[in-house]
C-alpha positions as CSV (number, residue, x, y, z in Angstrom):
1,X,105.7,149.6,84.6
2,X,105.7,146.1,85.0
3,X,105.2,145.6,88.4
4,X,101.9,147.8,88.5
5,X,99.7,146.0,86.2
6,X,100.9,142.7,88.0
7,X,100.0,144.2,91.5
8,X,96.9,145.7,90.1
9,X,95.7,142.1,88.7
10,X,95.9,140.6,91.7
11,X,94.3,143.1,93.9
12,X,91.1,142.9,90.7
13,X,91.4,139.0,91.8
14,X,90.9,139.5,95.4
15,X,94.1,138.0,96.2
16,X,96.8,138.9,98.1
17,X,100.1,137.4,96.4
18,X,103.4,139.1,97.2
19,X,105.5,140.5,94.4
20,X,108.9,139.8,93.5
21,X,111.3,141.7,91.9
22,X,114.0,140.2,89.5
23,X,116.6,142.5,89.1
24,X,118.9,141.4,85.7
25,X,118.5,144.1,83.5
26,X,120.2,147.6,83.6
27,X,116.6,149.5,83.6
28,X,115.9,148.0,87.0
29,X,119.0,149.5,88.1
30,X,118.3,152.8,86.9
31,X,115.1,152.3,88.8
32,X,116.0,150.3,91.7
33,X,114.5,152.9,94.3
34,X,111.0,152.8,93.0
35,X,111.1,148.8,92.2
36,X,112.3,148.3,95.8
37,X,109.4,150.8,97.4
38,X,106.4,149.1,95.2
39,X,107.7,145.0,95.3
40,X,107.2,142.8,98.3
41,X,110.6,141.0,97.9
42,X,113.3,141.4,95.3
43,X,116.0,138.5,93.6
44,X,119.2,139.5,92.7
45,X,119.8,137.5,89.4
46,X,122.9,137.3,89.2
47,X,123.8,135.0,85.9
48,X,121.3,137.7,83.7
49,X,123.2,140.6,85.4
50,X,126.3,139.4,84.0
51,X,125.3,139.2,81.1
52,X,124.1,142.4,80.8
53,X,127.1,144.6,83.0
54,X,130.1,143.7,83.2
55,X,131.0,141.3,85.9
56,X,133.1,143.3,87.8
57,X,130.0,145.2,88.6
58,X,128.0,142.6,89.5
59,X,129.1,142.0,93.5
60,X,128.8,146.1,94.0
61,X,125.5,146.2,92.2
62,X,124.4,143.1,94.6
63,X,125.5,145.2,97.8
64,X,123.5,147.7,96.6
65,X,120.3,145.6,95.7
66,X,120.8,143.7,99.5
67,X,121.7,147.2,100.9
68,X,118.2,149.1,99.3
69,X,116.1,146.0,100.3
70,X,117.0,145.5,103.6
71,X,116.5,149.5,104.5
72,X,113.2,148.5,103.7
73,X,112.5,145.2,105.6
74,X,112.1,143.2,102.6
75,X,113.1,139.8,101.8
76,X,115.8,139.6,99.4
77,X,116.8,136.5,97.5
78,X,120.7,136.0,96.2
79,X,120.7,133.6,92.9
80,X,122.5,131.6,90.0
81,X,125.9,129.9,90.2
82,X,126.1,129.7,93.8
83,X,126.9,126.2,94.3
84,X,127.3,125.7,90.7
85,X,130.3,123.0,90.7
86,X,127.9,121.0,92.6
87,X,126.3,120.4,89.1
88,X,128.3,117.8,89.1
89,X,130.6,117.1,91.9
90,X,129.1,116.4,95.4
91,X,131.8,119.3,97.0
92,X,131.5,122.8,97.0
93,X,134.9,125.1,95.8
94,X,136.1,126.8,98.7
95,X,135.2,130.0,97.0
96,X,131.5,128.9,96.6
97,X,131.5,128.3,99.9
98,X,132.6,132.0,100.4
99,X,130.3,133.4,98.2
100,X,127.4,131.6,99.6
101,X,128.8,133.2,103.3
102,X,129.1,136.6,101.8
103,X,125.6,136.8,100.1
104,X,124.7,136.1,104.0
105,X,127.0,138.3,105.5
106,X,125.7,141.1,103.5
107,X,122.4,140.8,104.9
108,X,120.5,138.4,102.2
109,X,117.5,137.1,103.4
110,X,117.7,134.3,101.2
111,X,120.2,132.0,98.9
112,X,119.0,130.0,96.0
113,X,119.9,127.5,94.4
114,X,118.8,126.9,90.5
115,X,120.8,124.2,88.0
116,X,122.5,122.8,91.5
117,X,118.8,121.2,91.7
118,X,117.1,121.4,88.5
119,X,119.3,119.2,86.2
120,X,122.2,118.5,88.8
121,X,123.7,115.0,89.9
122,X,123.9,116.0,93.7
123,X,120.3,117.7,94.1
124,X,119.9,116.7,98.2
125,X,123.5,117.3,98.7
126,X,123.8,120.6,97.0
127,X,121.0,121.7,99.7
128,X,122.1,120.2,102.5
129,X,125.7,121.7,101.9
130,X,124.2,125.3,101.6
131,X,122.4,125.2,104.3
132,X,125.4,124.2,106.4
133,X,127.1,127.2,105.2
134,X,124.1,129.3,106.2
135,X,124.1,128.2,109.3
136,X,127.3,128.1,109.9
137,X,127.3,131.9,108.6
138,X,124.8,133.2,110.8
139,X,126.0,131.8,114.4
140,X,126.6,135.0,115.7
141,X,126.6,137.3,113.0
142,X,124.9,140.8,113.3
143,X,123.3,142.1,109.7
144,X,122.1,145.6,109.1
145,X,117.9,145.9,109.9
146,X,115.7,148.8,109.2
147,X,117.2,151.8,110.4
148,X,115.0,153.6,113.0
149,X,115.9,156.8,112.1
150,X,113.9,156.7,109.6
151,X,110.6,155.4,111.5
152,X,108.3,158.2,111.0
153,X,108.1,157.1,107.3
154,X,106.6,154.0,108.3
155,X,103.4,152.6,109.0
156,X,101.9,152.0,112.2
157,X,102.5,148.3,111.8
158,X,106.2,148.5,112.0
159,X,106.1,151.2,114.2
160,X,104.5,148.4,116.0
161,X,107.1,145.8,115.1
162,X,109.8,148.1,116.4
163,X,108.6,148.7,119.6
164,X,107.7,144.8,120.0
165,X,111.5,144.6,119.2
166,X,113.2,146.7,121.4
167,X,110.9,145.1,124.1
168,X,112.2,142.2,123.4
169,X,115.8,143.0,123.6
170,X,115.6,145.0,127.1
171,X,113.6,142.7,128.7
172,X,116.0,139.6,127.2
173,X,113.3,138.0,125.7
174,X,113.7,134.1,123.9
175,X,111.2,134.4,121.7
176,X,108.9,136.8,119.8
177,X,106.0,136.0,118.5
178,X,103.9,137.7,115.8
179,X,100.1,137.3,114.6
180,X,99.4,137.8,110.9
181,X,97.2,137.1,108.4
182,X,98.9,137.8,105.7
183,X,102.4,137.4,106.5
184,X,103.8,141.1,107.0
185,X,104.1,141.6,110.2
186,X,106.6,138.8,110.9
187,X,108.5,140.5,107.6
188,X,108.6,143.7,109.8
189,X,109.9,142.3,112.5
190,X,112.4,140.2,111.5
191,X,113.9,142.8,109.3
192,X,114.9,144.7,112.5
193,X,118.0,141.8,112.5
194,X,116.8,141.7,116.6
195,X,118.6,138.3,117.2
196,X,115.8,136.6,118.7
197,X,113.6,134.0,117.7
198,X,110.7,135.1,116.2
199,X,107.2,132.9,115.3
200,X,104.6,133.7,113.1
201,X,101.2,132.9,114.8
202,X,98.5,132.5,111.7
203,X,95.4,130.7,110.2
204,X,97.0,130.4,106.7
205,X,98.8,128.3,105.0
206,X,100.2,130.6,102.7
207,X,101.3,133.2,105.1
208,X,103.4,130.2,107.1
209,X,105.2,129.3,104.0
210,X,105.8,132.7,103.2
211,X,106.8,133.4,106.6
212,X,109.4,130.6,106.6
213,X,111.2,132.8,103.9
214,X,112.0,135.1,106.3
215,X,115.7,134.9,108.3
216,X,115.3,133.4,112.1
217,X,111.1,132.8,111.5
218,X,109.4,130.0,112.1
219,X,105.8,129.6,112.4
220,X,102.6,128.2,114.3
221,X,98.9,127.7,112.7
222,X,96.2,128.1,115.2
223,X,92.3,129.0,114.9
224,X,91.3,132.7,115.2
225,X,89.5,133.1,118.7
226,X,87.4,136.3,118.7
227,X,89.4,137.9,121.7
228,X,93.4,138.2,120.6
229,X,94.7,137.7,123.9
230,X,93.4,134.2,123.7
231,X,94.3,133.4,120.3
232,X,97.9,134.4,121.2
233,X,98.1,132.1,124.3
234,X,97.1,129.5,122.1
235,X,99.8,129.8,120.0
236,X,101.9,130.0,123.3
237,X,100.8,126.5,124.5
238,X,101.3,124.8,121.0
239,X,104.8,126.1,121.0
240,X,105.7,124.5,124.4
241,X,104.2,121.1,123.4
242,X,106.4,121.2,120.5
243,X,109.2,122.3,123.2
244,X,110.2,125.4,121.1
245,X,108.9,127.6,124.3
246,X,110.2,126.3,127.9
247,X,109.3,127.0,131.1
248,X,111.0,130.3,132.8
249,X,111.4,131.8,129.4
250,X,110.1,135.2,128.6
251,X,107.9,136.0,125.6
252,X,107.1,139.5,123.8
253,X,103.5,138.9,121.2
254,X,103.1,141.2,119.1
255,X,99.3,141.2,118.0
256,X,96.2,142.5,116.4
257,X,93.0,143.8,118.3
258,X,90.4,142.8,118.9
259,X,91.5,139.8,116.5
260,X,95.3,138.7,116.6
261,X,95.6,138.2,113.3
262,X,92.5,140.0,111.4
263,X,92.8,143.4,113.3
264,X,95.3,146.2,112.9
265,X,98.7,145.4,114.3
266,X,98.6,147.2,117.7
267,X,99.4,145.6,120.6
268,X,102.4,144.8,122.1
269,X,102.7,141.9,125.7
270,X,105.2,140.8,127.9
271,X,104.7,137.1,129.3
272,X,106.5,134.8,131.0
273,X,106.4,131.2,131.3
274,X,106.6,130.3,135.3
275,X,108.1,126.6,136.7
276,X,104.7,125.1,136.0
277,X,104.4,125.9,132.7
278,X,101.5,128.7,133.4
279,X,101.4,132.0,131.3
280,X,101.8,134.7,133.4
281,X,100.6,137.9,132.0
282,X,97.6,136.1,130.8
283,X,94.2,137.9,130.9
């Protein structure tokens, strides 16, 4: 009941503002299915859940929160206490570290960091030191995606995004790259876990920060041509100036028609880049 009047106030406004779901009280938990099918992205609060179950509960009831989002492709934020020693000291405890690497392991999209930055003494190296655990985490590691199985429930967009994905992954792709306006496509994607790099191709500003939320997305801001194919190798050539596309590598775009990032997700190419830096595959 709170989620719908928020949702339906923004759609009144014209906007299009993701939702995100704090889950700290034990109502939310009783109604974690429907919170997780109607919100855009979900935040396990830890430090209110504690209060409110008893703390032995709280690590199975985040499994279950990470476990429900991530069937669902959404973006799932792990909070409070993580680094929490940092407040004060510029080292992690070992089992900080740990939890931090767990939240990951268990397929969070995202770890967050609250007093660590708010009111701490170590602000810079409090982030610095998480994200070296995150990285660190994720060399290598393989997280549960969307499960297929249950693809005819889904929309043709990440019916889309699935097929871009497995694409990608028999024809050894390094890179996929995604139009969007709004940033859900990339979301569908990377929930899949594929493994490969993915880039969000757009004309907003708020749809590449939002995109940067997901795991393994970057993202690329180009101009809207009115044929997609073109807009799309636009996006190509700006990411080999900026040397994160190489020659010989091999590309799967996942696109809109007849505009990449305005028309119905739909479309899914094959490219390569040849010795002299050419597209092939282009129209």
């Amino acid at each position: 009941k709170d989620l719908h009047p928020a949702k339906e106030a923004i759609i009144a406004a014209g906007m299009h503002i993701p939702v995100i779901a704090k889950i700290e009280h034990p109502a939310a938990l009783i109604n974690l299915d429907e919170i997780l099918d109607y919100a855009d992205a979900v935040m396990v609060a830890r430090g209110d859940l504690g209060v409110e179950i008893p703390f032995e509960e709280v690590p199975v009831v985040q499994q279950r929160i990470i476990d429900g989002a991530l069937s669902r492709g959404m973006v799932v934020i792990v909070a409070t206490q993580m680094l929490e020693s940092m407040t004060y000291n510029p080292r992690p405890t070992r089992a900080e570290a740990s939890d931090v690497s767990t939240a990951i392991r268990h397929g969070a999209t995202a770890v967050m960091l609250s007093g660590e930055t708010a009111s701490g003494d170590y602000p810079l190296v409090a982030v610095e030191t998480m994200a070296r655990i995150a990285e660190a985490t994720e060399n290598g590691l393989a997280i549960q995606g969307i499960n297929p199985s249950s693809l005819a429930k889904f929309k043709s967009t990440r019916a889309v995004a699935h097929a871009g994905v497995e694409l990608a992954k028999i024809a050894k792709a390094n890179r996929i790259i995604v139009a969007t306006e709004h940033g859900n496509a990339p979301r569908l994607v990377s929930g899949y876990n594929p493994g490969i790099p993915i880039t969000a191709v757009t004309n907003r500003i708020r749809a590449a920060r939002r995109s940067h939320l997901l795991p393994g997305v970057d993202c690329v801001i180009v101009e809207e041509h009115e044929r997609g194919s073109i807009t799309m190798q636009n996006a190509i050539i700006s990411l080999l100036n900026s040397g994160r596309v190489k020659v010989n590598e091999i590309i799967v775009v996942i696109s809109g028609s007849p505009l990449a990032m305005g028309g119905p997700t739909s479309t899914v190419r094959l490219y390569k880049i040849n010795a002299n830096g050419e597209i092939i595959g282009a129209e």
